[in-house]
C-alpha positions, -999 to 999 in steps of 0.1 A, spaced: -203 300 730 -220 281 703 -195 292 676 -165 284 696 -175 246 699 -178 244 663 -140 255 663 -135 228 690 -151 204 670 -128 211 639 -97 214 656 -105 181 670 -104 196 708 -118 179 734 -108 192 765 -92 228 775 -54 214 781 -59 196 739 -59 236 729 -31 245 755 -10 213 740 -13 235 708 20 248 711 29 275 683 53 260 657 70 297 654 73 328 666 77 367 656 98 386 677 91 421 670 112 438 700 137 464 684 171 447 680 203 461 697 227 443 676 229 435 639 238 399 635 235 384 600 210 353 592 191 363 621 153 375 613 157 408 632 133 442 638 148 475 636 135 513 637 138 525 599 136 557 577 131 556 540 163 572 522 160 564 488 134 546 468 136 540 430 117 508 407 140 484 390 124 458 364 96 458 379 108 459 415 113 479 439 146 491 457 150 510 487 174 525 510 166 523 547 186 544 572 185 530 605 192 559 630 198 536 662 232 521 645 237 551 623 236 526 594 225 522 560 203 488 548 191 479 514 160 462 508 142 447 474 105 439 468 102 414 442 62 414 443 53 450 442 18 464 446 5 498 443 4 493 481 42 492 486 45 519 468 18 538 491 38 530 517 76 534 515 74 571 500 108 591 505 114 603 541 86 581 557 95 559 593 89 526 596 97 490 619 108 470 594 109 433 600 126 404 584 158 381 577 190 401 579 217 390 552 251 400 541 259 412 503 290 424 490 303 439 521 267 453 529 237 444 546 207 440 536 165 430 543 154 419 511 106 420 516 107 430 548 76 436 566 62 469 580 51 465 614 25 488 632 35 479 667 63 466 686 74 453 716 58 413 717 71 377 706 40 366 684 30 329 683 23 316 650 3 282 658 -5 268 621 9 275 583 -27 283 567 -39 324 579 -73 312 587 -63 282 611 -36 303 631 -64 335 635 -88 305 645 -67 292 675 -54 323 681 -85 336 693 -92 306 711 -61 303 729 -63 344 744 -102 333 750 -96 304 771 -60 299 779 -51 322 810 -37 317 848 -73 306 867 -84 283 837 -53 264 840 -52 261 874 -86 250 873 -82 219 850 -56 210 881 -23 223 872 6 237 894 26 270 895 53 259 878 31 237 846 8 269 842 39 294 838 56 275 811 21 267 792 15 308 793 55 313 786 52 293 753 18 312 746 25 349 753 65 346 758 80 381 770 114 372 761 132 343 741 146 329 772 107 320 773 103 300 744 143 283 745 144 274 778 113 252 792 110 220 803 102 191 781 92 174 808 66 192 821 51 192 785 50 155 793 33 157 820 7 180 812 -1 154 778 1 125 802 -23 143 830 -48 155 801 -48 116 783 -58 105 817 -78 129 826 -96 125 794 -100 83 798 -115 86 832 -141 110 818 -153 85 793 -154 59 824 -192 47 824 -201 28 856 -235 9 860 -247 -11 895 -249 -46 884 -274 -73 874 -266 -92 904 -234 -102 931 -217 -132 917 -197 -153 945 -198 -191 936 -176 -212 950 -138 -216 929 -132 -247 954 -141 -279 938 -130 -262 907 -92 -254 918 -94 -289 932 -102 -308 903 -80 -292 875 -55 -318 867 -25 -285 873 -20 -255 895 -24 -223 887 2 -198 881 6 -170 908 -6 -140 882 -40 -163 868 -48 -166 907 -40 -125 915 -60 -121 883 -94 -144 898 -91 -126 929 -94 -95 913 -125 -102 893 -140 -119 924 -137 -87 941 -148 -73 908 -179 -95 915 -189 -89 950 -190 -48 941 -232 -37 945 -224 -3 934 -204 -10 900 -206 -37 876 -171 -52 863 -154 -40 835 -121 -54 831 -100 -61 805 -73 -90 813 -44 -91 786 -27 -118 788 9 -132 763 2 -164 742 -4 -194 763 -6 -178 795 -37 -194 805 -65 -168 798 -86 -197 791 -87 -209 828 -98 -171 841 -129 -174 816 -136 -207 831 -130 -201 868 -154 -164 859 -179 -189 847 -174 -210 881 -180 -178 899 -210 -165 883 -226 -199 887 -257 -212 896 -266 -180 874 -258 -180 836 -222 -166 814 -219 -161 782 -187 -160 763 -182 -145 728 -151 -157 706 -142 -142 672 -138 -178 649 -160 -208 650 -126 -227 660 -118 -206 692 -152 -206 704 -149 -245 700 -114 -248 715 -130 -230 746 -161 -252 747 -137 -281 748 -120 -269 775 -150 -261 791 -162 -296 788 -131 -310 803 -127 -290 831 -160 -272 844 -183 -288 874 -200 -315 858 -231 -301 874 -227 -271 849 -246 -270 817 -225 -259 786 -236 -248 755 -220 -241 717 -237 -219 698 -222 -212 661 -239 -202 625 -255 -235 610 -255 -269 628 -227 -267 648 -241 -254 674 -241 -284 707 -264 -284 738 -292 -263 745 -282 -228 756 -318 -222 770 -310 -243 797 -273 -237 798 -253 -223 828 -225 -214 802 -227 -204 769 -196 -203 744 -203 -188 709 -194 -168 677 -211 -136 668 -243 -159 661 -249 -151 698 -260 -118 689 -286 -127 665 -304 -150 691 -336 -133 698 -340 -159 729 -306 -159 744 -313 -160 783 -301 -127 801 -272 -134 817 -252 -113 848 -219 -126 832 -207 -119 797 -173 -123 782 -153 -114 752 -124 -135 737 -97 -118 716 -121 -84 721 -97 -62 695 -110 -84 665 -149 -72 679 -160 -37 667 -166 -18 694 -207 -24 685 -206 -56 682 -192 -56 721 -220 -30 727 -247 -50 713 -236 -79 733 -238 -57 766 -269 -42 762 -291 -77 751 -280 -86 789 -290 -58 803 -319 -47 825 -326 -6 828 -300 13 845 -282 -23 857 -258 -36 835 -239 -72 828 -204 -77 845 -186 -77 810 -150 -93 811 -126 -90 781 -99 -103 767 -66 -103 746 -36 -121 738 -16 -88 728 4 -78 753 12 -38 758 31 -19 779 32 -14 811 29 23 808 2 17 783 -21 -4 807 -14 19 837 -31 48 817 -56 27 806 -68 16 836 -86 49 841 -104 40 816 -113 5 823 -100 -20 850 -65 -35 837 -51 -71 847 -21 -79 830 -11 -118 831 30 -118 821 42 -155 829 33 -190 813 21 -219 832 52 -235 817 83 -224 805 82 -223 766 116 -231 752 115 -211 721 148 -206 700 141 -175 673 166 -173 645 168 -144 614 175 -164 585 184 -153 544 185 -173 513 214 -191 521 204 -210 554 177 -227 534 186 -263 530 196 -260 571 158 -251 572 149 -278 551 168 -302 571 153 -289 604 114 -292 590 126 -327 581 136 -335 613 108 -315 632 82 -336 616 103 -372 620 96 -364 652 55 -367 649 56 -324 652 42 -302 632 52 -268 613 39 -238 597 53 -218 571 33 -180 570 39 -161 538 32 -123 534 6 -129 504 -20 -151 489 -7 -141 453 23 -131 434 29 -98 431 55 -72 420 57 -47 452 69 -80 472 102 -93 468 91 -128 485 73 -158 471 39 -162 473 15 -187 489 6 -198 456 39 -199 440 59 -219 471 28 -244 478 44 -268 451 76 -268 463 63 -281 494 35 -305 484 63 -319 455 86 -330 490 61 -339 515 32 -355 526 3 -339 545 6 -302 533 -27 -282 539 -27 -243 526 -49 -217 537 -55 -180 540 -76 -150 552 -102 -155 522 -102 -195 523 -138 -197 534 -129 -237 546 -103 -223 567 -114 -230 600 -123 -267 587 -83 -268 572 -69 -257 605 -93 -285 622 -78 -309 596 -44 -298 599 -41 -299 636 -55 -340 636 -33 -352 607 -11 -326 591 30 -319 588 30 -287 574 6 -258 572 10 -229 544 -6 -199 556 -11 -162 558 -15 -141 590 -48 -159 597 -33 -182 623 -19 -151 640 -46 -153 667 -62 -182 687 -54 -216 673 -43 -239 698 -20 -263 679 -4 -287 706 24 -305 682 36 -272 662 70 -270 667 90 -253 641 75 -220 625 88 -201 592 81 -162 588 86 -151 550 92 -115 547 94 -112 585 108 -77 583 75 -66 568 53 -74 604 48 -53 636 67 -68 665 33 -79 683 21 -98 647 55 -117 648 50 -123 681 14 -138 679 28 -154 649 56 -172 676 33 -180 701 17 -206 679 48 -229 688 56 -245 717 23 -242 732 26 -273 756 66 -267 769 79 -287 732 114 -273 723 105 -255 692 122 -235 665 111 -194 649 126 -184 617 127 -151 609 131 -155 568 145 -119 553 166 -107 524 180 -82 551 196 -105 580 210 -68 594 181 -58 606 181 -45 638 147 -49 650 143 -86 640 177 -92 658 161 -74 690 128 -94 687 150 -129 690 165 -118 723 131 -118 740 102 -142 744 83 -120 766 50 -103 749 53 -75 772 88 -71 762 81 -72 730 56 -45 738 77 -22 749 106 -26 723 78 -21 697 69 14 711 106 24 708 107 14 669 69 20 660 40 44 681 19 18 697 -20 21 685 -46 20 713 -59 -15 722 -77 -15 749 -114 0 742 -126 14 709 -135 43 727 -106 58 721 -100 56 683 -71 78 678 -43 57 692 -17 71 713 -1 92 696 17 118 719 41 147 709 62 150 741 57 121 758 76 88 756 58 57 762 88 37 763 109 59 787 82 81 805 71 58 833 80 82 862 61 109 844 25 88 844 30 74 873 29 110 887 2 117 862 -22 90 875 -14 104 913 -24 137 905 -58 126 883 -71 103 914 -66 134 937 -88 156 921 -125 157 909 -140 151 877 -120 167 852 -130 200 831 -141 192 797 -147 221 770 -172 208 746 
């Protein structure tokens, strides 16, 4: 029905279990009480006894023949209606909150109903919403529908319990977790409907020997599981890749894109980085450790672009990629860092590769970590590799800090940079300002350039920041920054790195923030700088170096947002189930999903 999906559409309803998840936030019991208890909002068989206006309102005596008992009752709004209504001597089900009053009880507005008998659900405050899913829910919520969208017995009962309960026992006693599953089952469901799959430009199945020979280090056991599964990825004729590989800070994502690359040669790659300074870092990389039979390309905004990509095997690039007119069509494309991409931008970039109904193998990537639980749904969605481990073991102390442990710090950026290392100091804003209880970048920056030598500043507006980081990383000793180094930057002597305001960041931001240091195995120093050393979840983020860790401890203090494909804007944001402690639950969820066809989808 055409004016049902328009009440889809503005309840935000997607699929038929999104309206049965629309659990009533009350209910009416209107079954005739047997007892009396006070406080209770109760329904009793009534006969009008007296009836007289006071001030204004009106007061009336109910006799309720089933207890033999007498009940006062005041109206406080009175309409010519109520007076209609509770004329001497008529009957009545009164309904409403019974309360205690010098020694007598009493219903003060109680309701007249017409009928009996049945718990009502009550689904939203405002009339016009609950009538609205009301209707819907007794349209398209019923045994057969469920069971269609590829629940069991036992899920459909307590979905129609909590709908059109018979008794309270109904609506008191179900299980949470099956709530959870349902949500889980649906999420999924929902994901793997929004799955697009295309045959591919063309099998990619270059050789990875010379390559794997000739890199001066070995490969860690997850960045080989993770080019296997894109090589299997690549030999698919039915389904081009998309996979997303998410990998913690300085685990080696770099050495997937090239060894994609490898694979997809003799035929072209491209690969798409978010700053001018990443897509050089990969270039570099690149450079130093591709076949030297490979042709490499830059191509950025202005004249920094190297090589010619019309004749390039690789090409590494900023957005300016996408305003090439000529840019060869190439089987392989790739995103760096894909979360800081709008999800057009990422579109675009697919569909200038592709050819009719066959589509680019389109790899991305991120250096945010998520759950495990997280990836595992997403994975219906689109393929999932998670890379967990370093290449080397970063030896990275993390300390929460206050006022008074200053001159320590002080001593310990002096000693940091005595040692030829570098550090960076990341404050929560460019300017002063009242809401903030912390210094400035402006305000400290003299502090620091007054002691030291070699101090660069720069920030998220600083339209010469990638040049400053450039600088900074040939010649500095201390960096002043905002949140703009929190992604990317490959800074190989940054040892020592100050947080002001730490409480004020997500768990994944400090995290990115951390992962700045160390990079190359350096023994290297995060402090956490707070006017509240108590708090807990700073103290919980210095027991753990692991992203994925971090990940998971962030879901338990903050809902995690959705990452992985802009798709899916709404984040995760469940009301029954637990990311954090739920594993069991989508686990069974996923099982169920991959036995069953295509799911059902209302609108």
């Amino acid at each position: 029905m055409e004016e049902d999906k328009v009440l889809f559409q503005k309840l935000k309803i997607v699929s038929l279990l999104d309206l049965a998840l629309l659990i009533p936030i009350s209910y009416r019991d209107t079954n005739l009480s047997e007892t009396i208890e006070i406080g209770r909002v109760q329904t009793f068989e009534a006969r009008v006894d007296k009836v007289s206006s006071v001030n204004g309102m009106l007061r009336i005596s109910f006799y309720l023949p089933y207890f033999n008992q007498y009940l006062s009752s005041m109206i406080f709004r009175v309409t010519s209606y109520h007076h209609k209504l509770y004329t001497l001597g008529s009957n009545h089900y009164i309904h409403g909150k019974v309360e205690e009053y010098r020694g007598n009880i009493q219903m003060n507005q109680p309701q007249s109903l017409k009928k009996v008998g049945e718990i009502i659900a009550k689904y939203a405050s405002s009339f016009s919403q609950n009538k609205m899913i009301a209707s819907l829910i007794e349209r398209y919520i019923f045994d057969k529908s469920l069971s269609e969208e590829g629940l069991n017995q036992s899920e459909i009962s307590t979905i129609m319990n909590l709908h059109y309960p018979k008794k309270n026992e109904d609506i008191e006693e179900y299980n949470r977790d099956v709530l959870k599953f349902i949500e889980a089952f649906n999420y999924i469901k929902k994901l793997k409907s929004k799955r697009k799959e295309s045959p591919p430009i063309s099998l990619l199945n270059g050789s990875l020997e010379l390559f794997i020979k000739n890199i001066p280090f070995k490969l860690t056991r997850e960045q080989k599981k993770v080019i296997d599964e894109i090589k299997i990825d690549f030999s698919n004729p039915k389904k081009a890749t998309r996979r997303m590989v998410i990998g913690d800070v300085g685990s080696g994502k770099t050495m997937v894109i090239l060894a994609s690359a490898v694979m997809a040669y003799p035929q072209k790659s491209i690969l798409m980085a978010p700053t001018s300074l990443l897509a050089l870092q990969i270039y570099e990389e690149a450079v130093n450790f591709l076949p030297k039979d490979m042709k490499i390309a830059l191509v950025m905004q202005g004249k920094k672009s190297k090589g010619d990509y019309l004749d390039a095997d690789f090409i590494v690039g900023t957005h300016a990629i996408l305003f090439k007119d000529d840019m060869p069509k190439a089987p392989l494309v790739m995103v760096d860092e894909q979360h800081r991409f709008g999800t057009k931008q990422r579109a675009v970039l697919e569909a200038m590769m592709a050819r009719d109904k066959y589509k680019p193998h389109f790899l991305q990537f991120s250096a945010t970590p998520i759950p495990r639980t997280q990836a595992m749904m997403q994975s219906e969605l689109i393929d999932v590799s998670l890379i967990t481990t370093t290449p080397f073991k970063k030896d990275i102390t993390s300390i929460v800090i206050g006022r008074e442990d200053f001159s320590q710090l002080l001593e310990d950026i002096k000693s940091e940079i005595s040692k030829n290392n570098q550090v960076l100091i990341v404050y929560p804003l460019v300017e002063e300002s009242m809401e903030i209880p912390y210094q400035s970048l402006e305000e400290g920056r003299a502090f620091w350039e007054k002691r030291f030598e070699k101090v660069y500043l720069t920030h998220g507006k600083d339209k010469k920041k990638e040049e400053v980081l450039q600088n900074f990383r040939e010649d500095g000793n201390i960096l002043l920054a905002t949140t703009v180094v929190e992604v990317g930057i490959s800074l190989p002597r940054l040892t020592l790195i100050v947080i002001v305001g730490a409480e004020r960041l997500g768990l994944a931001t400090l995290h990115q923030l951390r992962g700045r240091v160390g990079r190359l195995g350096l023994k290297s120093w995060c402090y956490l700088f707070t006017n509240n050393k108590n708090n807990g979840r700073l103290k919980a983020f210095t027991q753990t170096n692991s992203g994925f860790e971090i990940a998971h401890l962030d879901l338990k203090f903050r809902n995690s947002g959705d990452i992985v494909d802009g798709t899916v804007q709404s984040g995760m944001q469940f009301k029954f189930l637990d990311l954090s402690e739920d594993e069991n639950i989508i686990i069974e969820a996923k099982s169920r999903v991959r036995l069953m066809n295509a799911p059902n989808i209302v609108v």
